[in-house]
C-alpha positions as CSV (number, residue, x, y, z in Angstrom):
1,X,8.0,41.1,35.0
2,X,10.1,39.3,32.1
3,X,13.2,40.0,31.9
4,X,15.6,41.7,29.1
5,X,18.7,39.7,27.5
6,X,22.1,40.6,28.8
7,X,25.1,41.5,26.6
8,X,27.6,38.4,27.5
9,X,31.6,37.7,26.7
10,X,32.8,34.1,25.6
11,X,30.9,31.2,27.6
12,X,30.0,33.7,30.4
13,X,29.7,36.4,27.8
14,X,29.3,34.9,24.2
15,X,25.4,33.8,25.5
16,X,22.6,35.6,26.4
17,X,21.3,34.9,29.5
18,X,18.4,36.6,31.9
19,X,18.0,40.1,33.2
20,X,17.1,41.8,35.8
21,X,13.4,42.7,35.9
22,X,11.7,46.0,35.9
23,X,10.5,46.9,38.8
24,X,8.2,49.7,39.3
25,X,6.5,51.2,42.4
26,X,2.7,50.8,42.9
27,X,0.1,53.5,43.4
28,X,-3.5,53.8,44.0
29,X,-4.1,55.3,47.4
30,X,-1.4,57.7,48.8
31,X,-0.7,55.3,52.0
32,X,0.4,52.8,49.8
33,X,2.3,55.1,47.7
34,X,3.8,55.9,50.8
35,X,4.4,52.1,51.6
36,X,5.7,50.9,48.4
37,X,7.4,54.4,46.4
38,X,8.6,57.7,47.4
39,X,6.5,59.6,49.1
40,X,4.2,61.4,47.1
41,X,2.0,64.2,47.3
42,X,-0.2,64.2,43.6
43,X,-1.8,67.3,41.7
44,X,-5.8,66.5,41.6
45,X,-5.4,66.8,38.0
46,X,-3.3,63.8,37.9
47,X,-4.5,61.9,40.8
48,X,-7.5,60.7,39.3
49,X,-5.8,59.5,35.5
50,X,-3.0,57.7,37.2
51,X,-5.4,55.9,39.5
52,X,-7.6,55.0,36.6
53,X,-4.4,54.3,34.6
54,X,-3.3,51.7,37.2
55,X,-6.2,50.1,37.8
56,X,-6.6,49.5,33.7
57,X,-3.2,47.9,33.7
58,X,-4.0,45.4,36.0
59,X,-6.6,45.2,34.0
60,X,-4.4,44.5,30.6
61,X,-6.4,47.1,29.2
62,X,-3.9,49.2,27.7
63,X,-6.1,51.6,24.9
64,X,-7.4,53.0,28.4
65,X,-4.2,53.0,30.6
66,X,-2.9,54.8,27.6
67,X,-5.5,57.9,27.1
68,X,-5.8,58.2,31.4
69,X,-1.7,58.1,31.4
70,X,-1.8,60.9,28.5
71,X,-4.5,62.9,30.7
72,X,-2.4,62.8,33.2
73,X,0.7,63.7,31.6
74,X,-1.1,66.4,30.7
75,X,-1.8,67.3,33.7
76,X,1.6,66.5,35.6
77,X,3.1,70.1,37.4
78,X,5.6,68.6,39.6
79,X,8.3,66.0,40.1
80,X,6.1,64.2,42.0
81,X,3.3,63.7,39.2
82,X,6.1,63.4,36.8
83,X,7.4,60.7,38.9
84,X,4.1,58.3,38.9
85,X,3.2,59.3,35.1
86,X,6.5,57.7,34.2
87,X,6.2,55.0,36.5
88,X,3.1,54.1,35.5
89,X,4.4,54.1,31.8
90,X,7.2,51.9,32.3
91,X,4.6,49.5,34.2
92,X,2.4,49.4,31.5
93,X,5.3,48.5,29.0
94,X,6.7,45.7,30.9
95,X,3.2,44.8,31.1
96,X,3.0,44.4,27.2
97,X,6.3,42.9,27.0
98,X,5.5,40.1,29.6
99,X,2.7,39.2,28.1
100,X,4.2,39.2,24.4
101,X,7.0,36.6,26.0
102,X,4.0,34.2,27.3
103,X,2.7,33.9,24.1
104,X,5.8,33.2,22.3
105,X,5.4,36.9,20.6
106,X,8.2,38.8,19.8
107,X,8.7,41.8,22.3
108,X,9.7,45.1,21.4
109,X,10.9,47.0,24.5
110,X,11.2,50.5,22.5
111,X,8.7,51.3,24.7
112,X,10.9,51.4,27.9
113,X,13.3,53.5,26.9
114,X,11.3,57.4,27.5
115,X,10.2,56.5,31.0
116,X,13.0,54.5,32.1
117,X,15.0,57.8,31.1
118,X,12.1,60.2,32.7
119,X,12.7,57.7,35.7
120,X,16.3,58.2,35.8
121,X,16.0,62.1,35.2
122,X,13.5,62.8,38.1
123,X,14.7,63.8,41.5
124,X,12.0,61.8,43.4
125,X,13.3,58.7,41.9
126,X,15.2,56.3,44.9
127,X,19.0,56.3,44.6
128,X,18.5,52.2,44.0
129,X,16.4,52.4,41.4
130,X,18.3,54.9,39.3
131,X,20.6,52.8,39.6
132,X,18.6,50.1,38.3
133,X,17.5,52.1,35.4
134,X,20.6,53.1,34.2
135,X,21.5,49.7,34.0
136,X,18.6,48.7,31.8
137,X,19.0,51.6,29.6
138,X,22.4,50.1,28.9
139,X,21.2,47.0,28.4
140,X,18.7,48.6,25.9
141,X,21.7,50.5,23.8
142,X,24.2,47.2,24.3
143,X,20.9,45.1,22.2
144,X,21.0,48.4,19.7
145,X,24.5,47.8,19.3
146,X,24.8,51.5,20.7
147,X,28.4,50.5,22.7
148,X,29.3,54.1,23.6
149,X,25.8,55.1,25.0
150,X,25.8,51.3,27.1
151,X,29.0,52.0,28.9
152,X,28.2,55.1,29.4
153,X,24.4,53.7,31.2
154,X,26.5,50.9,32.7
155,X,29.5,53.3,34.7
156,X,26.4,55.4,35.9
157,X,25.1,51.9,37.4
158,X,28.3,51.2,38.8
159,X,28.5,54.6,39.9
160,X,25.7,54.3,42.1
161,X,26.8,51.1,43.9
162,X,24.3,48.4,40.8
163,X,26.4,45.3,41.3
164,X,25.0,42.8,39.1
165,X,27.7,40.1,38.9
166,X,27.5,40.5,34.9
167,X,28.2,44.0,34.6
168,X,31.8,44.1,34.9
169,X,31.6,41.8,31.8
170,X,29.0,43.5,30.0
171,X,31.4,46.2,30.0
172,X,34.8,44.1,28.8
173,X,32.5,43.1,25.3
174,X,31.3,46.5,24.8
175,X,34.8,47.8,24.7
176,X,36.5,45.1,23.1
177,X,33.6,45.2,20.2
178,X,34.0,49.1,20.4
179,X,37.8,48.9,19.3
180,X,39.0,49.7,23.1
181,X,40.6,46.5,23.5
182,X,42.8,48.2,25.9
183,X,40.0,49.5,28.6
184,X,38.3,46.4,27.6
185,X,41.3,44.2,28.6
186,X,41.9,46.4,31.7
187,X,38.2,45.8,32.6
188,X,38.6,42.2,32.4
189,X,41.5,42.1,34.6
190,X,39.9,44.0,37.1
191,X,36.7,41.9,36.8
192,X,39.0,38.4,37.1
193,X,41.1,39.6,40.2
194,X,37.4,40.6,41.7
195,X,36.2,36.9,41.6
196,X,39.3,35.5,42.2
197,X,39.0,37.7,45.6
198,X,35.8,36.3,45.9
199,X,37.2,32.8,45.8
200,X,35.3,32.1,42.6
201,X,37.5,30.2,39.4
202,X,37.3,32.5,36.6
203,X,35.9,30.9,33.8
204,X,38.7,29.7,31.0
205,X,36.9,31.5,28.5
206,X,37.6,34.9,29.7
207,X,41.5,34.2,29.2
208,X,40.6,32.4,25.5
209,X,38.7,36.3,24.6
210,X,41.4,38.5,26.2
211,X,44.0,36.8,24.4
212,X,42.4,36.2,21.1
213,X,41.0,40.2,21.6
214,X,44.9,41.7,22.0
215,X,46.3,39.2,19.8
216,X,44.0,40.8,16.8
217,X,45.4,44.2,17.8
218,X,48.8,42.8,17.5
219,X,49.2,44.1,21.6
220,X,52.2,42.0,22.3
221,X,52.8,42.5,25.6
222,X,49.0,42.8,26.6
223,X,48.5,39.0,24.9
224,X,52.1,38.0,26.3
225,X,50.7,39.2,29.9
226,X,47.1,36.9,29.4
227,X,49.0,34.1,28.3
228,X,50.5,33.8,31.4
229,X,47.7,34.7,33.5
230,X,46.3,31.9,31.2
231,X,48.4,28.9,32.0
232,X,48.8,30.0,35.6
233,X,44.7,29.4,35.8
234,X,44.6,26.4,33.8
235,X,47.9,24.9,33.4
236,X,47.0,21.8,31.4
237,X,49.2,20.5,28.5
238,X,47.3,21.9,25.5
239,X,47.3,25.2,27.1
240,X,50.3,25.5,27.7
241,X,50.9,24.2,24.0
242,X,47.8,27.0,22.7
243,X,49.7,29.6,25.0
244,X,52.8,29.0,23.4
245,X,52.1,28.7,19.5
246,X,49.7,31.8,20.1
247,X,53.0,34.1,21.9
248,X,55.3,33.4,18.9
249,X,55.2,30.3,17.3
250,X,53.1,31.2,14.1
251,X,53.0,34.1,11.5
252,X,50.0,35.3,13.5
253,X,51.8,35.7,16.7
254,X,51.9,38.1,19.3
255,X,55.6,38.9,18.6
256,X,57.9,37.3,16.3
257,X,61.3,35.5,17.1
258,X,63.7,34.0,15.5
259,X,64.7,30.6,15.0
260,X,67.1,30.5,18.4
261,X,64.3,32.0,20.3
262,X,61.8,30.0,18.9
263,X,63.7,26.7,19.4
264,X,63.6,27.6,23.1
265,X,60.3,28.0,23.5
266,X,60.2,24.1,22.0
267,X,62.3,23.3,24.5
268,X,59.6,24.6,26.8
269,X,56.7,22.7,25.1
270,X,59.3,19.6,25.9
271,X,59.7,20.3,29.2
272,X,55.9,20.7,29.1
273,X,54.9,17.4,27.4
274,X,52.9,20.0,24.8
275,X,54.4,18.3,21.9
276,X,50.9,18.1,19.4
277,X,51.8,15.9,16.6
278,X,54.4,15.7,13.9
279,X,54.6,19.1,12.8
280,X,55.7,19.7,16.4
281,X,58.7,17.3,16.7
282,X,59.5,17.5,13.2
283,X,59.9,21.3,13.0
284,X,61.7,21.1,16.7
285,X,64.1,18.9,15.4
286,X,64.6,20.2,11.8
287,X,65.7,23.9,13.5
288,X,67.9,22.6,16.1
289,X,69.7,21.0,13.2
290,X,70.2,23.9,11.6
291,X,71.7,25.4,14.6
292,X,74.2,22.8,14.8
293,X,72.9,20.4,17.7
294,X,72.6,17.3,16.1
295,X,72.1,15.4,19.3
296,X,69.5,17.5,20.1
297,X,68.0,16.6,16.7
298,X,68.1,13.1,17.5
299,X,66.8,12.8,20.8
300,X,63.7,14.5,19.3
301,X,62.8,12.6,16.6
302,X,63.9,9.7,18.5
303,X,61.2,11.1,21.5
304,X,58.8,11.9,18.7
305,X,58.7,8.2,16.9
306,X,58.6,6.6,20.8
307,X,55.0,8.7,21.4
308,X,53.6,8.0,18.0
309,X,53.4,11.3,17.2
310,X,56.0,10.3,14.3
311,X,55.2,7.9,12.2
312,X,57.7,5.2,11.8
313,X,57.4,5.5,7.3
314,X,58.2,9.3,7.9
315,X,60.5,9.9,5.1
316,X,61.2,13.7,6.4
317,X,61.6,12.4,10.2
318,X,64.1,9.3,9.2
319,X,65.7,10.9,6.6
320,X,66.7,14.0,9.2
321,X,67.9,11.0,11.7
322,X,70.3,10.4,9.1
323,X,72.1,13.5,8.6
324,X,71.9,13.6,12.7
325,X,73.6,10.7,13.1
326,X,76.5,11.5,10.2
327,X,76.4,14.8,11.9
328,X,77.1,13.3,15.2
329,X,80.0,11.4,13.9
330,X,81.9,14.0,12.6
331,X,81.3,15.9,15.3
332,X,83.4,13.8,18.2
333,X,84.1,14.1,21.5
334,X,83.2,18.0,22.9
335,X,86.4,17.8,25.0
336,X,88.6,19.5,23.4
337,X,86.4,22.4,22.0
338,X,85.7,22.7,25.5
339,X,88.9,23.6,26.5
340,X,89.3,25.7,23.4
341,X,86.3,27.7,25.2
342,X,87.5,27.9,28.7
343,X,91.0,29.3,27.3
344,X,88.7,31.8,24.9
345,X,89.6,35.2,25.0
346,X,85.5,35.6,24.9
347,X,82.5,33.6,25.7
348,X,81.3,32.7,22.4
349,X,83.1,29.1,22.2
350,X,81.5,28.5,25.6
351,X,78.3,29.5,24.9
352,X,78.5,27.8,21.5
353,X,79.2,24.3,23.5
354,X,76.9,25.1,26.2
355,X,74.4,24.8,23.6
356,X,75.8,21.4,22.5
357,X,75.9,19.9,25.9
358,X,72.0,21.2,26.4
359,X,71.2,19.2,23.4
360,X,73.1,16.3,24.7
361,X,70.9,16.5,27.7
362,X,74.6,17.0,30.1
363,X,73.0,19.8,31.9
364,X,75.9,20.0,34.6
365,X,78.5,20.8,31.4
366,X,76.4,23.1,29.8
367,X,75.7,24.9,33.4
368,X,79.3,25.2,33.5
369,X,79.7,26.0,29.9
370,X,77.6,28.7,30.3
371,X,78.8,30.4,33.5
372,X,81.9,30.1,31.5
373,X,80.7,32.2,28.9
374,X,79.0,35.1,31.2
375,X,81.9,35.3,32.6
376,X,84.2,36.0,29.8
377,X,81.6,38.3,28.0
378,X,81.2,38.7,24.2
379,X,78.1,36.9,24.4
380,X,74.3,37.7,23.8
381,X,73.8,37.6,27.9
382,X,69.9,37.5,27.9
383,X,70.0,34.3,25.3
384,X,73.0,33.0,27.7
385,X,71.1,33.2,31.0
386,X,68.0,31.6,29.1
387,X,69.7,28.6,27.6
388,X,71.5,28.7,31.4
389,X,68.0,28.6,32.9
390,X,66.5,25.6,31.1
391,X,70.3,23.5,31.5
392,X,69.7,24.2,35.7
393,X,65.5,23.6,35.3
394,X,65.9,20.4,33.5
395,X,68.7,19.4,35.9
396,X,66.5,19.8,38.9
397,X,67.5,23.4,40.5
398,X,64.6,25.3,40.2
399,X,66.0,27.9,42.6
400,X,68.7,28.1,40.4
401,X,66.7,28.6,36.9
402,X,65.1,31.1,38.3
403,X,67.9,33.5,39.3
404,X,69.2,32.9,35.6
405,X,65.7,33.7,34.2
406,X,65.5,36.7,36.3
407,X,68.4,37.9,35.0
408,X,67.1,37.8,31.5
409,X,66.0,41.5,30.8
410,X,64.9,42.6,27.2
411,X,62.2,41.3,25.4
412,X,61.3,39.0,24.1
413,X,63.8,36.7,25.9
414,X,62.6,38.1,28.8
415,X,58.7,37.4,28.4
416,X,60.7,33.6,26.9
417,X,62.5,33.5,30.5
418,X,59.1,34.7,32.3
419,X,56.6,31.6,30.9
420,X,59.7,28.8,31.8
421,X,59.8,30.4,35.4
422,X,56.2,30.2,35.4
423,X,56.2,26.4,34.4
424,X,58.7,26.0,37.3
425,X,56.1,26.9,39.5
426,X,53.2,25.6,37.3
427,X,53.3,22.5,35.5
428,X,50.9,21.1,33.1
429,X,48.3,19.4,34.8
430,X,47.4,16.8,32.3
């Protein structure tokens, strides 16, 4: 028989693709009932109309299958006439739909839905097809845009051991478009980790829709949780930069930071090569201006303009390299603020010239800087151990960064700590 469209999710998903065909069991004589079906002992009142029924089906003559099959409906006392009646029925409409399909006709499949659910209902039905049915009854509701009554035909399948590699994502849409983006997301995760099991590569889409599907339901740490899953999967370059903008770098984001935080997580498209363009670098190095690392400031733009990214006539760009530079005059030599912070009664000097030294790219002073600071408390610790993690990744010790990350405990430094321990251990791939 033809087969019915499948509900799909993104590439695998978005698309419709084949079904599974129905399959019903053949009757005429009772050894091949026997052969082919349940066994099946048949009423006399019903053995002749089904028989007739069948053999006008094969036939394609359907105004007769239907009056025999009514007959014998008529007729039908027990589960076993019940049975073939139905089966018979469900035969004849796959017939009609087949045929519709090879003529380029469009095919209703109303017509499956009372025996498929007789089918279903009936005690002499095998366990395998029930489990069939159930499945193409959801099908039938996902195409109604029935999403309740689908999932509830589609657990039944599962229920009874139907394992049709689709319907673990048949189920993630029809949740998500249900508004349970939460049992849909846990569904997806459950469906991923089962073909990553299998030594199948999920396909990228399936992290795309999970993290656009929480993002819309503002489920920060849900989105937060995919992203990572994301670039872990696909670690290229502009994931990593989609990843990041999409976790907090835009009004739209999963959670919002502020202009410290936010600067980090540039430091971690840096350390990523997921720079994009202009707006990038220029905004990187406009905000770490305003917090006072003019260094920093330059070595972007300077970065920025050697790429191309920047155009050389960029009258933002060059006029922010000038303020840098007066900036970095001014400023001087860090040594004596340094030992104005080591002789601090707190950490915030320390931490404050950390910072600088990060920006100048001396990652062993601002380690030290830094340990300074922790030491001497007074200081935001979870932005401390951050800014300490990226000073010991981008000097090399990746053991190190990763103890300070770890240490980083409230969100949403800690998800901010989490991704840069995850680059450690997966860098863009392109």
């Amino acid at each position: 028989m033809k087969t019915i469209s499948r509900v799909a999710v993104a590439a695998a998903l978005m698309a419709g693709v084949a079904g599974v065909a129905v399959s019903t069991p053949a009757i005429a004589k009772e050894k091949k009932a026997e052969q082919k079906g349940p066994a099946l002992k048949l009423s006399k009142e019903v053995q002749g109309a089904a028989a007739a029924a069948q053999a006008a089906i094969a036939a394609k003559d359907f105004a007769t299958a239907g009056t025999q099959l009514a007959t014998a409906q008529a007729g039908a006392k027990t589960d076993d006439d019940r049975y073939i009646v139905a089966a018979l029925q469900l035969q004849m409409e796959a017939t009609k739909i087949q045929d519709a399909r090879a003529a380029n006709q469009t095919a209703n499949d109303a017509g499956l839905k009372a025996p498929l659910e007789a089918l279903v209902a009936n005690p002499k039905t095998p366990a395998v097809d029930v489990a069939k049915y159930n499945y193409q009854l959801g099908i039938m509701a996902a195409n109604a845009k029935d999403n309740a009554g689908a999932i509830n035909y589609f657990q039944r399948a599962q229920q009874l051991g139907y394992n049709d590699p689709n319907l673990p994502l048949q189920m993630v849409k029809l949740k998500m478009d249900a508004g349970d983006v939460a049992g849909g997301s846990a569904e997806l995760e459950k469906a991923i980790d089962a073909q990553v099991a299998a030594g199948q590569k999920p396909s990228e889409d399936l992290y795309r829709y999970a993290i656009a599907k929480t993002n819309q339901k503002k489920m920060g740490p849900q989105t937060a949780g995919w992203i990572k899953k994301y670039v872990v999967a696909y670690p290229s370059a502009k994931n990593w930069r989609d990843g990041l903008v999409t976790y907090g770098m835009t009004q739209s984001s999963a959670v919002t930071l502020d202009k410290g935080q936010k600067v980090d997580m540039y430091r971690l498209m840096r350390a990523t090569k997921s720079l994009a363009d202009q707006y990038d670098y220029e905004t990187y190095a406009q905000w770490t201006y305003d917090l006072g690392l003019p260094y920093e400031t330059k070595a972007v733009l300077e970065e920025g303009k050697a790429s191309g990214k920047i155009p050389a006539s960029s009258a933002s760009a060059n006029d922010l390299m000038r303020v840098a530079n007066q900036a970095i005059a001014t400023e001087g030599s860090l040594s004596g603020v340094e030992a104005k912070a080591k002789a601090g009664a707190n950490g915030r000097v320390a931490a404050n010239t950390g910072d600088a030294y990060l920006g100048m790219n001396n990652y062993a002073k601002a380690i030290e800087l830094y340990r300074v600071a922790l030491q001497k408390g007074g200081v935001d610790a979870d932005a401390v151990n951050t800014r300490l993690g990226i000073a010991l990744a981008n000097s090399g010790d990746k053991a190190g960064a990763k103890t300070a990350f770890a240490a980083v405990k409230t969100a949403p430094r800690a998800d901010i700590a989490s991704l840069w321990t995850l680059y450690l251990d997966n860098p863009p791939t392109a």
